[in-house]
C-alpha positions in Angstrom: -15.8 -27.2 -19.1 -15.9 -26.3 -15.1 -16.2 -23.2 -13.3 -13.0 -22.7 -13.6 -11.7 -23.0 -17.6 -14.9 -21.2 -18.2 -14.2 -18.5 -15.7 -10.6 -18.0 -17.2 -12.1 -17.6 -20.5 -14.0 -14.5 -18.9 -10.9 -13.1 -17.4 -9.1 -13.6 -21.0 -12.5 -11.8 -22.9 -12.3 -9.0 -20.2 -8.9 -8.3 -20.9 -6.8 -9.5 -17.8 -3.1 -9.6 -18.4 -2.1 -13.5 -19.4 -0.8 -13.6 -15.1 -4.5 -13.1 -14.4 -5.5 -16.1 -16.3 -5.0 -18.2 -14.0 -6.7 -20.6 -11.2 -5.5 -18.2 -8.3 -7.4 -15.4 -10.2 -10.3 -17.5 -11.2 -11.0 -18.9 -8.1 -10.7 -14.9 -6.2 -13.7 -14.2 -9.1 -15.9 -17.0 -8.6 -15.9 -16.3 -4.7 -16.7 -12.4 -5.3 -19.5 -13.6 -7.3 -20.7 -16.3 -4.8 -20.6 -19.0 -7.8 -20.0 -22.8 -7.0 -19.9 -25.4 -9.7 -23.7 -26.1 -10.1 -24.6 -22.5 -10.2 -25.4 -20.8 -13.2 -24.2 -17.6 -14.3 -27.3 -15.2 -14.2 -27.1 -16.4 -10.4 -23.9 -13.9 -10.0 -24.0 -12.1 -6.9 -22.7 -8.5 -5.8 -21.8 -9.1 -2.6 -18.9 -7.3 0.6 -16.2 -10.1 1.0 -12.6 -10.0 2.9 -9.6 -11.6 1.4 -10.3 -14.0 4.3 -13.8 -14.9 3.5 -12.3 -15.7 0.1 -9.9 -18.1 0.8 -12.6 -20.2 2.9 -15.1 -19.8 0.1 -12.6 -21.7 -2.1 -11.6 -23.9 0.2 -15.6 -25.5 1.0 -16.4 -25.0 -2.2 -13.7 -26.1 -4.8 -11.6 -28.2 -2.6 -8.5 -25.4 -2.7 -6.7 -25.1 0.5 -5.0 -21.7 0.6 -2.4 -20.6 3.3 -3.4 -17.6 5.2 0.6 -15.8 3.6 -1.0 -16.2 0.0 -3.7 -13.3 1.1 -0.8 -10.8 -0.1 -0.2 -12.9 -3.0 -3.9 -12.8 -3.7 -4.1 -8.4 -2.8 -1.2 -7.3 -5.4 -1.4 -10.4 -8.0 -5.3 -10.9 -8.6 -7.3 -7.7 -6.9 -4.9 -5.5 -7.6 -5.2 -6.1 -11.6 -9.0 -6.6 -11.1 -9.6 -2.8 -9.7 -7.3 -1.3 -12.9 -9.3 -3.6 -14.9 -13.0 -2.1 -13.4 -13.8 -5.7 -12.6 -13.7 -5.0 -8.9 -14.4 -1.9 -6.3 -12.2 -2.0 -3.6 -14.2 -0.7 -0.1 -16.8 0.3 -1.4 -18.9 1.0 1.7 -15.8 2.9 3.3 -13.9 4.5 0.3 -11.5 6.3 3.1 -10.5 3.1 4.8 -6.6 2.6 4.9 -5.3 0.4 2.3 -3.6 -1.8 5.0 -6.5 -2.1 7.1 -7.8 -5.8 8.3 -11.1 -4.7 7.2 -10.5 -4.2 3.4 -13.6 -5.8 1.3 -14.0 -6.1 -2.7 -17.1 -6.1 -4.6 -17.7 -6.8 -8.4 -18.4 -3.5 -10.1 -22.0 -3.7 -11.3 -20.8 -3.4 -15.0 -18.6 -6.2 -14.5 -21.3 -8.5 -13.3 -23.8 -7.9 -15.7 -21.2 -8.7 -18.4 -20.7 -12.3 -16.6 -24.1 -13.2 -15.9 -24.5 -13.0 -19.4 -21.9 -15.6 -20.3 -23.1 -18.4 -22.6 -25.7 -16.6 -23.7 -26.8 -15.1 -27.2 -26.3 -11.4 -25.4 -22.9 -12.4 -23.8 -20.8 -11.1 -26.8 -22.8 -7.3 -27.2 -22.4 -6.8 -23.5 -18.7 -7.9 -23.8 -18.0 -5.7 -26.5 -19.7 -2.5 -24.2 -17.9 -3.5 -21.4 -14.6 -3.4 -22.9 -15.4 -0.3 -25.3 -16.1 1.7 -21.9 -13.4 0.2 -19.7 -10.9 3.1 -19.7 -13.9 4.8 -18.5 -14.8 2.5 -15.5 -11.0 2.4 -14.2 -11.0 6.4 -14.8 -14.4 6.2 -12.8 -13.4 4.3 -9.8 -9.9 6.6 -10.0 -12.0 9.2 -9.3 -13.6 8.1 -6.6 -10.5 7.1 -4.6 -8.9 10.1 -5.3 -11.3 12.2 -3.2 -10.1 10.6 0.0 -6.4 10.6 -0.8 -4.4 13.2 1.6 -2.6 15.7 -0.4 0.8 17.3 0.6 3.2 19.8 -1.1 6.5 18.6 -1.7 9.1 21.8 -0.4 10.0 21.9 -4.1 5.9 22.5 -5.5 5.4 18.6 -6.4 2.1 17.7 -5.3 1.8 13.9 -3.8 -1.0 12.6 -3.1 -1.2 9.8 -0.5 -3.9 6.9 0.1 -5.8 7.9 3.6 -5.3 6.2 6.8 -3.3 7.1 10.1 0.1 6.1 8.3 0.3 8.6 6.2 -1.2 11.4 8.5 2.0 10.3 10.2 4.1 10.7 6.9 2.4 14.3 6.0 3.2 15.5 9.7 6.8 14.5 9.2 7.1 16.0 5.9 5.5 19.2 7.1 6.2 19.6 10.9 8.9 17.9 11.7 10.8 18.6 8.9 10.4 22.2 9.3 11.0 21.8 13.3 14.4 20.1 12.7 15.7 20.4 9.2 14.5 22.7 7.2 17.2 22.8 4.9 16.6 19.2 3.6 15.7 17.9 0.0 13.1 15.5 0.2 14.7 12.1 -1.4 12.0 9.8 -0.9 8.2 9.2 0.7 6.4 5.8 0.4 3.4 4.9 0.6 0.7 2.2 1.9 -0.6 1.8 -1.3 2.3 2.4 -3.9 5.7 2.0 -2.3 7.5 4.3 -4.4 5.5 7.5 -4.2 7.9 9.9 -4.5 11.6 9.2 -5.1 14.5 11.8 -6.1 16.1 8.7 -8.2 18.9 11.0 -9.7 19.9 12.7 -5.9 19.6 8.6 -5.0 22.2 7.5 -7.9 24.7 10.8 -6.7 24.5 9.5 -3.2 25.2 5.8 -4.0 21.9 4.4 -2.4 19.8 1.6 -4.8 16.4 1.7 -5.1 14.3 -0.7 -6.7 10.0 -1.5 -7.2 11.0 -3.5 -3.8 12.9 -1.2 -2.1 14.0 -1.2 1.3 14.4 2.2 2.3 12.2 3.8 5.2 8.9 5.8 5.0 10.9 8.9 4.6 14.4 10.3 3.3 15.4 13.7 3.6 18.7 14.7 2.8 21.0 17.8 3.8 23.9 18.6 1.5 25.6 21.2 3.5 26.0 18.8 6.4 26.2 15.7 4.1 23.5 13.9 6.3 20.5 11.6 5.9 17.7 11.7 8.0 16.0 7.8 7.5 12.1 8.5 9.1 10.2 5.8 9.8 6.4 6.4 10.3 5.6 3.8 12.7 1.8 3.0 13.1 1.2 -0.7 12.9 4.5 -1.7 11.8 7.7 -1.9 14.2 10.1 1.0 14.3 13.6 1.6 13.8 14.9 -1.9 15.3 18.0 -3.0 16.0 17.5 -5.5 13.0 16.0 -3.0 10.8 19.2 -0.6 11.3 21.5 -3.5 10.3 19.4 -4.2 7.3 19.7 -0.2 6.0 23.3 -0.1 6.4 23.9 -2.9 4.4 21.4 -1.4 2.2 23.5 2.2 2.0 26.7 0.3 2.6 28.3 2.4 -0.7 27.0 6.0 0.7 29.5 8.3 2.0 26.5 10.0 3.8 25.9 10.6 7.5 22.6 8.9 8.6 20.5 10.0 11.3 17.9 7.2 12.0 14.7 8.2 13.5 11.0 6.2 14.1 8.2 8.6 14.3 5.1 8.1 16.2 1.7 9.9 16.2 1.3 9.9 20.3 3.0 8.2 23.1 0.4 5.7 23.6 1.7 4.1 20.0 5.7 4.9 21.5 5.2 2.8 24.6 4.0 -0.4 22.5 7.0 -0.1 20.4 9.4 1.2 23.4 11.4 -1.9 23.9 11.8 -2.7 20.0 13.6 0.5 19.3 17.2 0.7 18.5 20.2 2.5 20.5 22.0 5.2 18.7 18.7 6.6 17.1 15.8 9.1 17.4 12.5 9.0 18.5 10.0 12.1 17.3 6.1 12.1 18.4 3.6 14.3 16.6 1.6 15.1 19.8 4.9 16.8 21.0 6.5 17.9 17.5 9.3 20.5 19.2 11.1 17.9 21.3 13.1 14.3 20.1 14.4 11.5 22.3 17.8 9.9 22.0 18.0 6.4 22.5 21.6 6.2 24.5 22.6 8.0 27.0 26.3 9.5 27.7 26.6 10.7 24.3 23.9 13.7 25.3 24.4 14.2 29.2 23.7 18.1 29.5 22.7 19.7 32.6 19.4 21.3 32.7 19.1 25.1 32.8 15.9 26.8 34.5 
């Protein structure tokens, strides 16, 4: 057999979900372990390496040309599965790096890779057996360890959330706690994303009584508060690297809460006005604009609709 059958076998023994058993998957191992097809097991290395480096790993040495677009495909169908399987440690020389970040590495766990250097040898199966006897333990391990760097908030109703860190969800926790307070106190929170798991929080039974789907792929923006007395929904986007509230995005909601008898209030948030100006010409008319370095003021994007004279 090659690299590859015998690799998938490992991935199989390890206990990888049958979608893991795959070339994709086996090829994303081999790199991580800096294994060509001559090179024997024991020669396994623990090594830093970018989804990037892995696609050209693959490509000069197993003849597999991946698109740059399959690097998501690769994240949430094959790294994602190895970190819950203790297989892999996601950043480990920068646990607090943001999930989105271009400069997200992988490493094998060191129990991992003694269990594969060992393959085809008489010791293969009692190190197999440990490994998987103590798994639970490794993904409760490496839990752990993210967990210290998550950023934790209070939902106004007690329930904790915790997000994964970067400046995104700074943004998220300022909106949730300073604007929110600032402008609408009297608002349920409905829904908070996340970098890391989309569907943090969601209030799915206020979300049924209001008519607005949600699904594991949902569409919604980074944050939905709702006011019943007023019967309006404030849409929040948290806007860090991705684009705000465009005009394209505002199209795309309505048809998305086409069936909701709510008002909606749209609203991109930014942490300064540095981030505001890249995004200035992107934003969409009829909509809000709130920065965290100024938290008691908004801007309207239109015009006539708000003419007031000013008062000294």
């Amino acid at each position: 057999m090659n690299k590859i059958d015998e690799i998938i076998i490992i991935l199989e023994s390890l206990g990888l979900p049958k979608a893991q058993q795959n070339e994709r998957s086996a090829l994303t191992l081999l790199a991580l372990l800096d294994l060509k097809e001559g090179t024997p097991w024991a020669k396994s290395l623990k090594r830093v390496i970018r989804i990037h480096d892995i696609l050209i790993f693959i490509q000069e040495n197993y003849g597999k040309q991946y698109a740059e677009n399959t690097r998501e495909t690769i994240r949430r169908q094959t790294l994602h599965q190895f970190e819950q399987a203790g297989i892999v440690v996601r950043n480990p020389d920068n646990p607090s790096r943001p999930t989105n970040s271009p400069k997200t590495v992988y490493q094998i766990a060191d129990e991992a890779l003694e269990v594969i250097k060992k393959y085809g040898t008489p010791s293969w199966q009692p190190v197999l057996v440990e490994f998987v006897k103590i798994k639970g333990k490794l993904t409760e391990k490496y839990d752990k360890r993210k967990k210290r760097y998550f950023i934790s908030v209070d939902l106004p109703n007690g329930t904790p959330v915790n997000l994964s860190p970067g400046k995104h969800n700074e943004l998220q926790v300022k909106i949730l706690q300073e604007f929110r307070k600032i402008f609408c106190p009297n608002t349920k929170v409905t829904y908070v994303g996340d970098t890391a798991r989309k569907l943090l929080y969601v209030d799915q039974k206020l979300l049924k009584q209001l008519q607005i789907p949600i699904t594991k792929h949902d569409k919604l923006p980074d944050v939905v508060l709702y006011d019943k007395e007023k019967n309006i929904l404030f849409l929040i986007e948290a806007v860090t690297a991705h684009g705000p509230l465009s005009p394209k995005r505002q199209i795309e909601l309505e048809e998305t809460l086409k069936h909701s008898r709510t008002r909606r209030i749209y609203i991109s948030a930014f942490p300064d006005f540095h981030e505001f100006k890249r995004h200035i010409s992107n934003i969409a008319w009829e909509t809000e604009v709130w920065i965290a370095d100024n938290p008691a003021h908004m801007i309207h994007f239109n015009g006539p609709k708000f003419f007031t004279t000013h008062s000294k």
